[in-house]
C-alpha positions as CSV (number, residue, x, y, z in Angstrom):
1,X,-54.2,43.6,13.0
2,X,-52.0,44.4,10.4
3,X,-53.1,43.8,7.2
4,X,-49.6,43.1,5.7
5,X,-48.9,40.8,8.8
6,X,-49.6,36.4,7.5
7,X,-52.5,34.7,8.9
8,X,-52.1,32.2,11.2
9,X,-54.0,28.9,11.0
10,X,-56.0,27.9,14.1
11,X,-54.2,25.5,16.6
12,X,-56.1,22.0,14.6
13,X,-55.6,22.9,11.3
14,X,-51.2,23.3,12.5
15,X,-52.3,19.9,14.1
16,X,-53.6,18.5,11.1
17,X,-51.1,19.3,8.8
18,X,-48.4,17.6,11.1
19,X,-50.7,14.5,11.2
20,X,-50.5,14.6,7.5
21,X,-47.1,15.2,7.3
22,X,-46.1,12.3,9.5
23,X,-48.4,9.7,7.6
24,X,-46.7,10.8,4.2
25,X,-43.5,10.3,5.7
26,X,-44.4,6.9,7.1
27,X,-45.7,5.4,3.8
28,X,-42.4,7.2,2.0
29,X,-40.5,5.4,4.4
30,X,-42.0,2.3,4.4
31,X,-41.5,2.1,0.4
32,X,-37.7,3.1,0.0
33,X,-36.7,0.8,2.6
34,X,-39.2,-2.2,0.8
35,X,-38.5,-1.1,-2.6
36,X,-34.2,0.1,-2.2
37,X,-31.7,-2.7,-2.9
38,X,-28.2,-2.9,-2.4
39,X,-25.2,-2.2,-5.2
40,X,-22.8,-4.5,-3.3
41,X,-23.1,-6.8,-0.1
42,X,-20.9,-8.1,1.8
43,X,-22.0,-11.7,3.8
44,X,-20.9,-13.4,6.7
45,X,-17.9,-11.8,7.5
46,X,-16.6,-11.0,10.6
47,X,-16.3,-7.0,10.4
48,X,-14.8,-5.2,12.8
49,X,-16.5,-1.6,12.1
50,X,-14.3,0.5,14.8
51,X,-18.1,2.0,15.8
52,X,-18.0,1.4,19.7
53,X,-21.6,1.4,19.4
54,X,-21.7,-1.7,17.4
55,X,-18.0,-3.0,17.5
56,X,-18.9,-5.9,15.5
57,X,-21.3,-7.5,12.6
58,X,-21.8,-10.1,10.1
59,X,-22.9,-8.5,6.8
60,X,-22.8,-4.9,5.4
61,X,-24.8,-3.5,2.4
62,X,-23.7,-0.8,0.2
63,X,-25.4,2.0,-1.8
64,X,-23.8,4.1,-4.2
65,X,-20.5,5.1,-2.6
66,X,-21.9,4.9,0.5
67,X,-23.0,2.0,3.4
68,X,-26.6,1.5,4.0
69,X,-26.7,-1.0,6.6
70,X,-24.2,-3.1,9.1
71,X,-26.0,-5.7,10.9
72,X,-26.6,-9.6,10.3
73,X,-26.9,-11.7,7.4
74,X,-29.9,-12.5,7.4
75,X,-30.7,-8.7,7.6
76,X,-28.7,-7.5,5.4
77,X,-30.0,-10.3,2.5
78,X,-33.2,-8.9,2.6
79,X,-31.4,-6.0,0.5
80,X,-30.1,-8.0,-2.2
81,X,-31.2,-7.3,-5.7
82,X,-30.9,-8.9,-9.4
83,X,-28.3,-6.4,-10.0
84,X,-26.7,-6.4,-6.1
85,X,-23.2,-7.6,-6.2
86,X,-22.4,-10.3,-3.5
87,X,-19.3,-10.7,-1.6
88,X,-19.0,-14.1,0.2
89,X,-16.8,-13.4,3.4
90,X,-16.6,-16.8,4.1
91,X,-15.7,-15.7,7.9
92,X,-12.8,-13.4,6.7
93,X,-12.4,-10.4,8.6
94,X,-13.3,-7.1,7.3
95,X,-12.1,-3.8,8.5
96,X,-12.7,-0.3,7.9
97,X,-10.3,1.0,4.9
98,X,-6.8,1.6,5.9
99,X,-5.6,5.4,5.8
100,X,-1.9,6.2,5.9
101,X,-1.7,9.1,7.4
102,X,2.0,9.8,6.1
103,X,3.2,9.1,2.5
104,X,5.3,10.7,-0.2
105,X,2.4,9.8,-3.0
106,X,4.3,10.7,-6.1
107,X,7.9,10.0,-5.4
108,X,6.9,6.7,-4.0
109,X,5.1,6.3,-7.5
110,X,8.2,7.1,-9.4
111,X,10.3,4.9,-7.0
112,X,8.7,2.1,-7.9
113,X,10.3,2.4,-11.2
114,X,13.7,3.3,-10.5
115,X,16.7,1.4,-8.5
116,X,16.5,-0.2,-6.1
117,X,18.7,0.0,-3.1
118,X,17.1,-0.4,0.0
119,X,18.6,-4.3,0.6
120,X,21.6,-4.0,-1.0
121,X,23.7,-5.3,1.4
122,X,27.4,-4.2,0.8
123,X,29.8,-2.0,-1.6
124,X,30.0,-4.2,-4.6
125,X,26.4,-4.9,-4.3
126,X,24.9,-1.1,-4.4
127,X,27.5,-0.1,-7.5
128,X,26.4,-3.1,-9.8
129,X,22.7,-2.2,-9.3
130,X,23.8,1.5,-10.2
131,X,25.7,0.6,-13.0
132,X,22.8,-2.0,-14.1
133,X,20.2,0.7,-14.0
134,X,22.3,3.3,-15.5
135,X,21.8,0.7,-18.8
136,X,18.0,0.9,-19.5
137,X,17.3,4.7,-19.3
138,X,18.6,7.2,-22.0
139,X,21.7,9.1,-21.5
140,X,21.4,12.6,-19.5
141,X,18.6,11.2,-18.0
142,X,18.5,12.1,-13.7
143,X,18.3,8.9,-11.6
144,X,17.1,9.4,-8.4
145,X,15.6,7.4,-5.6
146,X,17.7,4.3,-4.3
147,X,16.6,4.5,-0.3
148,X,19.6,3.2,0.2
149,X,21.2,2.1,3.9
150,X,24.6,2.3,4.9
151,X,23.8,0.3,8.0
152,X,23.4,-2.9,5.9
153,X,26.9,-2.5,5.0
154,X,28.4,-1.6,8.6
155,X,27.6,2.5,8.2
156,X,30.7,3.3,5.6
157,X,28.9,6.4,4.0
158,X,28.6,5.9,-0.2
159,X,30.6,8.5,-2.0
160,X,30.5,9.5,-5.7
161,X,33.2,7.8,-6.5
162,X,32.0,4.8,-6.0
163,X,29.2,5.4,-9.1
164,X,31.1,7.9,-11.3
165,X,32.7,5.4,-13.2
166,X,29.6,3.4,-14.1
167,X,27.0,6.5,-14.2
168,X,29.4,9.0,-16.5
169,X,26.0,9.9,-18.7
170,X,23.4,10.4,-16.4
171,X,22.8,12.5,-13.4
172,X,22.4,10.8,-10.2
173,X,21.1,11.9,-7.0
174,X,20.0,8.6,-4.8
175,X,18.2,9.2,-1.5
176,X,19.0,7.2,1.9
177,X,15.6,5.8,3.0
178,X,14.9,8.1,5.5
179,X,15.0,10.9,2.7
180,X,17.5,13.3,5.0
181,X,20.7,12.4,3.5
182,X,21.3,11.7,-0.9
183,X,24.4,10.5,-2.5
184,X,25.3,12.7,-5.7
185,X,27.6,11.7,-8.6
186,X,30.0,14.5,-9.9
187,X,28.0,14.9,-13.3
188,X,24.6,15.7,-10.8
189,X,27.0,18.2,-8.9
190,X,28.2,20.0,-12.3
191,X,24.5,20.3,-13.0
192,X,23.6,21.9,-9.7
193,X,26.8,24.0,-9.4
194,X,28.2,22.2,-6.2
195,X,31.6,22.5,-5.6
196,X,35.0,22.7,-3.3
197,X,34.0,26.2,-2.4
198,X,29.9,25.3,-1.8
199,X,29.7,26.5,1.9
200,X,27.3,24.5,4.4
201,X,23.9,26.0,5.0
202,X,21.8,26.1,8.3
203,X,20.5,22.7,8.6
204,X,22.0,21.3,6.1
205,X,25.7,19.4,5.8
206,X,28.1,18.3,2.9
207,X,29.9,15.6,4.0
208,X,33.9,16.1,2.6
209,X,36.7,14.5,1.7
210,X,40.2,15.1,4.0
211,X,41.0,16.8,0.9
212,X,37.4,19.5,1.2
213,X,35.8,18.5,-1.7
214,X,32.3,17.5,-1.8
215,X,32.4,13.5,-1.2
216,X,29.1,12.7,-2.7
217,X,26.9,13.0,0.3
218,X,24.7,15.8,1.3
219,X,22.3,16.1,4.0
220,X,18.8,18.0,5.0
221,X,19.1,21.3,3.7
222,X,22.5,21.0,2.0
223,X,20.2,18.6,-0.5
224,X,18.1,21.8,-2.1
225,X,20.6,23.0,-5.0
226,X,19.8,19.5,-6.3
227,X,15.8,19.7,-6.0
228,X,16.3,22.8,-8.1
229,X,18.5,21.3,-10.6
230,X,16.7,17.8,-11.2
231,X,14.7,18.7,-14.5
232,X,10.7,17.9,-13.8
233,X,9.1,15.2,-15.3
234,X,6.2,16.2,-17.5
235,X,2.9,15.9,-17.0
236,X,2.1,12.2,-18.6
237,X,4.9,10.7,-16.4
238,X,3.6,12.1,-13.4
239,X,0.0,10.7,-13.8
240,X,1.8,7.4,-14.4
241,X,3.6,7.5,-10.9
242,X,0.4,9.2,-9.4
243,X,-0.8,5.1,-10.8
244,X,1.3,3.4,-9.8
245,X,1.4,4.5,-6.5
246,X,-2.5,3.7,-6.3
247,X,-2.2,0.8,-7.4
248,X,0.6,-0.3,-4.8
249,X,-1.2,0.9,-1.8
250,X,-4.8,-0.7,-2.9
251,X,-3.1,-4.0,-2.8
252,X,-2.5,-3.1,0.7
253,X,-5.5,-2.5,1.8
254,X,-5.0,1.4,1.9
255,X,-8.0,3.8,0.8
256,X,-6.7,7.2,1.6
257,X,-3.5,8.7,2.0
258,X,-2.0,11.8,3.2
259,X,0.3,12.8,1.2
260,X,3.2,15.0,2.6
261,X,4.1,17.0,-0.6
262,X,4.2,20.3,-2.7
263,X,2.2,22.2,-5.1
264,X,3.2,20.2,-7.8
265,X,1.8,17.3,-6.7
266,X,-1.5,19.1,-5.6
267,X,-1.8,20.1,-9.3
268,X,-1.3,16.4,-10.3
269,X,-4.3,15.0,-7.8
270,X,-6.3,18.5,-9.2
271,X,-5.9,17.1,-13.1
272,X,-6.4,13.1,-12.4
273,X,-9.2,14.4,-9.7
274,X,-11.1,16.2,-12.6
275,X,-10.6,13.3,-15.1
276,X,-12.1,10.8,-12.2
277,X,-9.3,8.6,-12.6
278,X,-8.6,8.5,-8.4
279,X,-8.8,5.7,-7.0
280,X,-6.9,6.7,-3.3
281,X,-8.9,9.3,-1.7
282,X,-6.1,12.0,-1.0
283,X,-5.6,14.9,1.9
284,X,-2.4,16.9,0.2
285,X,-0.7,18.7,2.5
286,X,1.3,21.6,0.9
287,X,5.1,22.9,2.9
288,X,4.2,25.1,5.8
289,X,6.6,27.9,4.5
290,X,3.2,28.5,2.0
291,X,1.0,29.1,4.6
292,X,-0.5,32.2,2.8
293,X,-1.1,30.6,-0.3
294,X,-2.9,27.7,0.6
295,X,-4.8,30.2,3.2
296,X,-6.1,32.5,-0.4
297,X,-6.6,28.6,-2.3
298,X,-8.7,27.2,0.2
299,X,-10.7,31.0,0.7
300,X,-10.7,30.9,-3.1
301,X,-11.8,26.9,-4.1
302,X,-13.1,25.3,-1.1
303,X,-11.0,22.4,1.3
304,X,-12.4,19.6,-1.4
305,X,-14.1,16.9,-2.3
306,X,-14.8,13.1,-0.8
307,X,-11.5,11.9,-3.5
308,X,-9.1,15.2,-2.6
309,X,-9.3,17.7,0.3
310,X,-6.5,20.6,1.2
311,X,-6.1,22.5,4.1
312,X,-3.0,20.7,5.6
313,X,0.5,22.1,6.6
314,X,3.8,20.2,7.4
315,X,7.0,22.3,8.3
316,X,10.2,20.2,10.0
317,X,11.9,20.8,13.4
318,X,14.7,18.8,12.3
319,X,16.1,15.5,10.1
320,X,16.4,12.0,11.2
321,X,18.1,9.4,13.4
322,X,20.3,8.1,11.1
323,X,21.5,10.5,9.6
324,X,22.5,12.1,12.8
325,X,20.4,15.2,11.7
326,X,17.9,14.7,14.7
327,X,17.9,17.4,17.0
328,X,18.6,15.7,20.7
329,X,18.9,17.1,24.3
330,X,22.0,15.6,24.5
331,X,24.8,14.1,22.6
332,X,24.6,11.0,20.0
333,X,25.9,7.8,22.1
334,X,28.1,7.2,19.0
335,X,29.2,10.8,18.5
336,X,29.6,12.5,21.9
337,X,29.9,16.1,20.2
338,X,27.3,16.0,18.2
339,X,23.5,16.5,19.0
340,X,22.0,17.3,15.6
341,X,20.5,20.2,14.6
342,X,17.1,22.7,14.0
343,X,16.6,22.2,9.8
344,X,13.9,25.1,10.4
345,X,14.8,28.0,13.5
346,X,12.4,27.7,15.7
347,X,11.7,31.7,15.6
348,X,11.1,31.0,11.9
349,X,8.8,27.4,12.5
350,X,7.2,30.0,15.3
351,X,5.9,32.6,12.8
352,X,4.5,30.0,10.2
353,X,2.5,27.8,12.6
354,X,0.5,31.3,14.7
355,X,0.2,32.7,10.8
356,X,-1.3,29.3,9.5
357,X,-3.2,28.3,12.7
358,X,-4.4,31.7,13.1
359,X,-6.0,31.4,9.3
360,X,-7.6,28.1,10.4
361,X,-5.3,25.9,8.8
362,X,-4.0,22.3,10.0
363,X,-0.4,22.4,11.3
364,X,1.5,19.1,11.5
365,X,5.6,19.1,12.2
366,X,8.1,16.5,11.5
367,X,10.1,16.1,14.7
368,X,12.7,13.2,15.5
369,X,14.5,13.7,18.7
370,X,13.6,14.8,21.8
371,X,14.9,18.2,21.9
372,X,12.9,18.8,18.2
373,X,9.8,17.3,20.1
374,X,10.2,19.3,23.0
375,X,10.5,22.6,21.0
376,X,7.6,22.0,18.6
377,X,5.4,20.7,22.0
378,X,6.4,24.9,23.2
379,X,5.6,26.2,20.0
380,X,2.2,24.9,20.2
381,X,1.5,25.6,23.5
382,X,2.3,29.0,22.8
383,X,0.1,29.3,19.5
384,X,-2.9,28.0,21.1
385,X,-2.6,30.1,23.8
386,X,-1.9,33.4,21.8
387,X,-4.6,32.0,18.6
388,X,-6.8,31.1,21.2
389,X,-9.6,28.0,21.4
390,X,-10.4,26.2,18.4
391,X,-10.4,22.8,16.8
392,X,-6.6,23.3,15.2
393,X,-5.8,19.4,15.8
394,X,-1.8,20.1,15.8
395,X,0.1,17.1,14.5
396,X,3.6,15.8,15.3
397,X,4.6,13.9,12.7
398,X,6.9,11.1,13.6
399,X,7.0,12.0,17.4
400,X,10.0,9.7,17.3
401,X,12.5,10.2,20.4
402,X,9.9,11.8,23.3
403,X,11.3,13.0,26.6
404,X,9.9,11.2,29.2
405,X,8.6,14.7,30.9
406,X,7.0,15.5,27.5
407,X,4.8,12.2,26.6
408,X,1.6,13.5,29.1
409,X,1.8,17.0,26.9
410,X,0.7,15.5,23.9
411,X,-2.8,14.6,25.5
412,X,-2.7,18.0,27.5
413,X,-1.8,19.9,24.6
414,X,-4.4,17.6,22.1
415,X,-1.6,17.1,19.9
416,X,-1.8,14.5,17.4
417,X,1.0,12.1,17.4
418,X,1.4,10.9,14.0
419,X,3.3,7.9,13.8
420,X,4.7,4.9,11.9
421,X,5.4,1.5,13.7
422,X,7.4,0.0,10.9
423,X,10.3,2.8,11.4
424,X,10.5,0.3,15.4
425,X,11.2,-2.7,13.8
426,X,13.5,-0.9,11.3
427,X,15.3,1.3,13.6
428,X,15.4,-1.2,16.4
429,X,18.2,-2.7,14.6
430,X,20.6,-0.2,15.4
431,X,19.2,2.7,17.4
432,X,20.4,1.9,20.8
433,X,24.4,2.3,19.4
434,X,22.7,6.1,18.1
435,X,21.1,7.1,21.2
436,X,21.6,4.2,24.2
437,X,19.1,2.0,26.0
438,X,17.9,5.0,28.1
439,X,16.6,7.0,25.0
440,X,15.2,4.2,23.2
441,X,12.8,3.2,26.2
442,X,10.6,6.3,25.1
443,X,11.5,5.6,21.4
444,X,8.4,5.1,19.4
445,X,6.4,4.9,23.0
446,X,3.1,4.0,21.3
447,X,2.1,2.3,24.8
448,X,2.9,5.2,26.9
449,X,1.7,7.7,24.6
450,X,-2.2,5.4,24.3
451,X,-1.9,5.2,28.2
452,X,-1.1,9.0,28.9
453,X,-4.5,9.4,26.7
454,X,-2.7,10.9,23.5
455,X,-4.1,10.0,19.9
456,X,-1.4,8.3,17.7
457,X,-2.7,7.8,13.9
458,X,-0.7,5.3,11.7
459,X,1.3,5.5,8.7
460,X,4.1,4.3,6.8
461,X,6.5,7.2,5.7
462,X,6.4,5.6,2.2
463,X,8.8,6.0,0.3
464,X,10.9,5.5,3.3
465,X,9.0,2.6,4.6
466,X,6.8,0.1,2.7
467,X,2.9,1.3,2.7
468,X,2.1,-2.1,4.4
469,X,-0.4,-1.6,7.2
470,X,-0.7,-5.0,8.5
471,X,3.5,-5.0,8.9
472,X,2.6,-1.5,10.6
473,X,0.1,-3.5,12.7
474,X,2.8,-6.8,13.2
475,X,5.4,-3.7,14.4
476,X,3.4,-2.2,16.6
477,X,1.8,-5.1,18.8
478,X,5.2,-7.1,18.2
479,X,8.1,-4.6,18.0
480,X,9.8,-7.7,16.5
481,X,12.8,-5.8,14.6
482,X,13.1,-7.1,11.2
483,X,16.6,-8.8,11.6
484,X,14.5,-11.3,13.3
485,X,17.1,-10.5,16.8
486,X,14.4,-9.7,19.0
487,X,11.9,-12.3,19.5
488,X,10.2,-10.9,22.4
489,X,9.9,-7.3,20.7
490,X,12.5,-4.1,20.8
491,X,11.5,-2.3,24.1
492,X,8.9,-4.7,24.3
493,X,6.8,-2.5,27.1
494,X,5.7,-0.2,24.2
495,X,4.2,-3.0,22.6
496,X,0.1,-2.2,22.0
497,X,-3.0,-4.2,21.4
498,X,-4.7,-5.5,17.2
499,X,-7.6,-3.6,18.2
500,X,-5.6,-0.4,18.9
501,X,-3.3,-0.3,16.0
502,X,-6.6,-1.1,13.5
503,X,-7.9,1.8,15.1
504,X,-4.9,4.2,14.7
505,X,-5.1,3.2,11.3
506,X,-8.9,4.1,10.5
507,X,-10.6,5.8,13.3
508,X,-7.8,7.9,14.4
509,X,-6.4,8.4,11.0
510,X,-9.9,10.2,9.8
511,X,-9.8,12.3,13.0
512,X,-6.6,13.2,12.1
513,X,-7.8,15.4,9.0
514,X,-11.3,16.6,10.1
515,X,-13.2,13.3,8.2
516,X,-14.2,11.2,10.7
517,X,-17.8,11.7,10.3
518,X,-17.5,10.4,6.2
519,X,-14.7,7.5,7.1
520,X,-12.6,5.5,9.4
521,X,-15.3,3.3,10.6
522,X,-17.9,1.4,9.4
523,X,-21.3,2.6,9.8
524,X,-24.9,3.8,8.1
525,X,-23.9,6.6,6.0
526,X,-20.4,6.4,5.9
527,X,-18.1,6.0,3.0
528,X,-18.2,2.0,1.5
529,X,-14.2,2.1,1.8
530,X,-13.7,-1.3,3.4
531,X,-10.6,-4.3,3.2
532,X,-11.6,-7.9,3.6
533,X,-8.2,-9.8,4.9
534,X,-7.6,-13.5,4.3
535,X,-7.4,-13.9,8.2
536,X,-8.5,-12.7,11.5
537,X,-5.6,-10.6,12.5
538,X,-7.5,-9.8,16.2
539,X,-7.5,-13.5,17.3
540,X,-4.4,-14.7,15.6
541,X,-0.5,-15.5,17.0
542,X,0.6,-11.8,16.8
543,X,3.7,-13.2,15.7
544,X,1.9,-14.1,12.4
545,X,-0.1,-10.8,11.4
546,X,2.4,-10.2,8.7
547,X,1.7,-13.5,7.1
548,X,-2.4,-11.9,6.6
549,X,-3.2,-11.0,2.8
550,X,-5.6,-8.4,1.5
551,X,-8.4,-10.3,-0.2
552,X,-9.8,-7.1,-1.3
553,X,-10.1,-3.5,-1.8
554,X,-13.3,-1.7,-1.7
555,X,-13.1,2.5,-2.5
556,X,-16.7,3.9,-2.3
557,X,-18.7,0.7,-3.1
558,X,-16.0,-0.2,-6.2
559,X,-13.5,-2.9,-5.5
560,X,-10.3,-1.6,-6.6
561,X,-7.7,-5.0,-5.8
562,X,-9.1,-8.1,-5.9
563,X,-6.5,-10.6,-4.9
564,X,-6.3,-13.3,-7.5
């Protein structure tokens, strides 16, 4: 033998020191679990923990940021210390944290503090809460937001006229909800040099006067000399938006977002991130155009931690319904020669999603109609053919007007559908005069999309749509639209089950960006991010699911809303 070559111990001795081994192990063992006590417990609830291997419980103890044990009662008592904070359920129903899987974090945060348009219900109406506004911020100061909707007031588009008058001082560039099409005063289209001789650009539309100037609205693309021009708010107001916007979604029950968004907002998650102020666990996803970038950032610093991971991607096939900027097979019902349009070329959204897949990023698209869902369905068929097999989890985000023919592709293709159910309710309104009774059967097909095997996730599109889960719930297993004029739900075979939409909004929603093994349900060893709701929404008239309030908000073991 080799002199240089280790010894080996006779077979008993090896047998002897796993003997030994195991008996330390045991007694170890034996004391943390006699000796360990809970931070927080939660007692005789009714939780619905999404784990199909134990679908329901009675009590839940918490350690650190994380849960220790999901069982009964009396079990979980056993646990509780001088110091263990109790949490009477009282038979409440408890559910895993809700993630919204689609938000606009920081503009929703600054939103919150600017006008409000999204009810005003005629002419008169939207110019007096202009002009009010315009009174309590100082002059040259940009007002933006609004999410206004024409269709309260019949579907007369705004036009800077009708805010000139009463907005001389300040800038003003007001979004429609759905964020495609803004309404500009003449003092916002000085500042960013728009004019008579401004030509439209790919994708984009300025909506004129018989006369060819500028009317005041600007759609998709033909928005961006105004994103340039708007000045930036600085730092400190930022943080106070990034807040407020926490604050707003923890009263509904939401834990983590992700937030569709730009570099600029990453740094902001970044500085509050390193200052422990979040409260929202965050997945930013950057624009796809910056593929490269985020490819060297996430090379350079890592995909994150439990409060703020990166390594997401959202590009657009096209703009929205109504707006008429949706790209469809065939003609709008209510405009015979148009069909929308492509805001990105597909050749173009081709070459970013193969260069960002193929650096093992996350690719998720926002498509509307059926023609945008059809192209973006072939452009990932073609990059995971070309990239080859991996686990790229693809995302259409909206999935909004689906071709019949195209609904099985989303399971066949494992493309996440990324969806949000209150859009149904809101869109039902009006949609069938857009697109006719034909299209809208496979509008927001949650039940045919479950059924053909696809994965939908949940979210709200806030700004655009409140961040309410349980109204995304209510919408999805009522399609009641919220003019209260369809009682038995808008295409009412789409309609899906409580237990299904809880799940596309926790589950699903951690699948949908590579966590579901630290969130989404709860189990031993997951993240403590739970919501304890003032009723059972699973057993109740689904009628009444919007009526349900958040009791509480739990973010790794720390209640963050409690509901007074």
């Amino acid at each position: 033998m080799n002199q240089t070559e280790p010894r080996t111990p006779p077979k008993r001795l090896w047998q002897l020191f796993l003997w030994v081994g195991i008996v330390l192990s045991l007694g170890c063992s034996r004391e943390n679990s006699t000796n360990q006590k809970a931070a927080m417990v939660v007692l005789n609830g009714k939780i619905w923990t999404g784990n199909e291997a134990q679908p329901w419980a009675e009590a839940m103890a918490i350690g650190g940021d994380s849960i220790l044990l999901v069982g009964s009662t009396a079990q979980v008592r056993a646990l509780v210390g001088d110091s263990t904070q109790v949490i009477e359920a009282r038979g409440q129903l408890v559910t895993p944290g809700f993630i919204d899987t689609h938000v606009h974090f920081i503009d929703g945060g600054f939103n919150l503090g600017s006008v409000q348009l999204r009810d005003a219900k005629n002419k008169e109406e939207f110019i007096s809460r202009v002009a009010a506004f315009a009174k309590t911020v100082p002059p040259g100061t940009w007002i933006t937001g609004g999410d206004w909707d024409h269709t309260n007031w019949g579907g007369e588009l705004p036009q800077s006229a009708w805010i000139d008058s009463v907005t001389a001082e300040h800038p003003v560039f007001l979004q429609r909800l759905d964020g495609h099409m803004a309404l500009a005063n003449r003092k916002a289209m000085q500042a960013a040099k728009v004019t008579r001789h401004t030509k439209d650009v790919p994708g984009g539309t300025i909506v004129r006067t018989p006369a060819g100037e500028p009317a005041g609205v600007f759609k998709d693309n033909a928005m961006n000399p105004f994103y340039s021009a708007i000045t930036d708010p600085p730092a400190p107001l930022k943080d106070r938006a990034l807040a407020a916007a926490m604050r707003y979604v923890a009263e509904q029950g939401v834990t983590s977002v992700h937030s569709m968004g730009t570099w600029a907002d990453l740094e902001v998650y970044r500085r509050n991130n390193k200052q422990n102020r979040l409260q929202t666990r965050i997945y930013a996803v950057v624009p796809l155009a910056s593929w490269e970038e985020l490819r060297d950032e996430v090379q350079k610093e890592g995909r994150g931690d439990k409060y703020l991971q990166i390594g997401g991607l959202k590009g657009f096939v096209d703009g929205s319904l109504g707006s008429h900027t949706a790209a469809f097979l065939q003609p709008f019902t209510d405009a015979p020669a148009d069909s929308g349009f492509f805001v990105t070329p597909p050749a173009e959204l081709y070459q970013q999603v193969a260069g960002a897949d193929k650096a093992g990023l996350q690719v998720m698209v926002h498509a509307i109609g059926d023609r945008a869902n059809h192209e973006q369905l072939n452009i990932f068929a073609r990059v995971a053919q070309e990239n080859g097999p991996r686990d790229r989890r693809f995302r259409i985000e909206h999935a909004q007007h689906i071709a019949p023919q195209d609904i099985p592709r989303f399971h066949a293709l494992q493309v996440i559908a990324s969806v949000q159910p209150y859009h149904a309710i809101d869109d039902g309104r009006w949609a069938d005069e857009v697109i006719g009774e034909e299209r809208s059967k496979t509008t927001y097909p949650f039940r045919s999309l479950l059924d053909s095997k696809a994965r939908i996730t949940f979210g709200s599109d806030w700004y655009v749509a409140p961040a309410t889960p349980l109204e995304g719930i209510y919408a999805a297993v009522t399609r009641r639209t919220i003019d209260e004029k369809n009682p038995t739900g808008w295409v009412p075979e789409q309609k899906i089950t409580v237990e299904e939409a809880l799940r596309a909004y926790t589950a699903s929603a951690a699948f949908a960006s590579f966590e579901e093994n630290r969130k989404g349900t709860l189990s031993p060893g997951k993240l403590a991010d739970f919501v304890l709701l003032s009723q059972d929404i699973t057993t109740m008239a689904p009628e009444a699911i919007k009526g349900a309030k958040v009791v509480l908000t739990v973010v790794g073991g720390k209640v963050v809303y409690e509901r007074k």
